[in-house]
C-alpha positions in Angstrom: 0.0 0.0 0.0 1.3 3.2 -0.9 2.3 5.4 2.0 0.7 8.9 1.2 1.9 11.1 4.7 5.4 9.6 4.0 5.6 10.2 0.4 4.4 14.0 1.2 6.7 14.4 4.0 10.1 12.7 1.4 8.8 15.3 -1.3 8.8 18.1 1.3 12.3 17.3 2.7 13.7 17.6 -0.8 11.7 20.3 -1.8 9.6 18.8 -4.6 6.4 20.0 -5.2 3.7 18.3 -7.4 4.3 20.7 -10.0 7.6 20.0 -10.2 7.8 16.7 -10.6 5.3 17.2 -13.5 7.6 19.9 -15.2 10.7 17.6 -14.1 8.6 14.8 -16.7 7.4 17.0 -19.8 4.0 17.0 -17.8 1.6 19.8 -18.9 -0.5 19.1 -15.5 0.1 17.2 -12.3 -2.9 15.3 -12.5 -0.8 12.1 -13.0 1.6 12.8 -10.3 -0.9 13.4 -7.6 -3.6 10.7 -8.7 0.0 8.5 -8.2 0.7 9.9 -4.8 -2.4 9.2 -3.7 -2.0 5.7 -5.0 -5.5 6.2 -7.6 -3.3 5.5 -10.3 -0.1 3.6 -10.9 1.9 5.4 -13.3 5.2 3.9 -14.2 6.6 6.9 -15.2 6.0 8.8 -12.4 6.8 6.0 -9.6 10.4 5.6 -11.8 10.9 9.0 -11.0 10.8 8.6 -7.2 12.9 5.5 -7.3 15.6 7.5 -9.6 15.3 10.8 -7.3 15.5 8.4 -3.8 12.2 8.2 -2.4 12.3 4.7 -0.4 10.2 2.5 -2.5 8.8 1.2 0.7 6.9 4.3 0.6 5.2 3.6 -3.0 3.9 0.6 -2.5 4.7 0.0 -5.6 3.0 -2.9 -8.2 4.3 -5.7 -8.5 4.8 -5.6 -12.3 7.6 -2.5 -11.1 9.1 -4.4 -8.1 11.4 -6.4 -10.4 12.8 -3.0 -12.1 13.1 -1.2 -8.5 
């Protein structure tokens, strides 16, 4: 299960905001990050970006078709 608080809390340590990570992928909206944060959707693109920027993947709870690539 995804862990919302902590994945809010990582992002605020590091000073990433939603809208950041959206401009940090080509996004034109941060729809996609924040349905991911709140674990509604399961982008791959977006949860790749944690795991490359060092969010602990404990955190995303991530699917199991990305655990092999994490």
């Amino acid at each position: 299960m995804r862990d919302t608080q902590k994945i809010r809390a990582w992002m605020a340590e590091n000073r990433w905001g939603f809208s950041d990570i959206a401009r940090a992928l080509g996004m034109g909206h941060v729809t996609h990050v924040w349905e991911t944060v709140e674990g509604k959707r399961n982008s791959r693109k977006v949860l790749q970006w944690f795991i490359d920027n060092g969010c602990p993947t404990g955190y995303l709870g991530l699917p199991e078709w990305m655990k092999e690539a994490a």
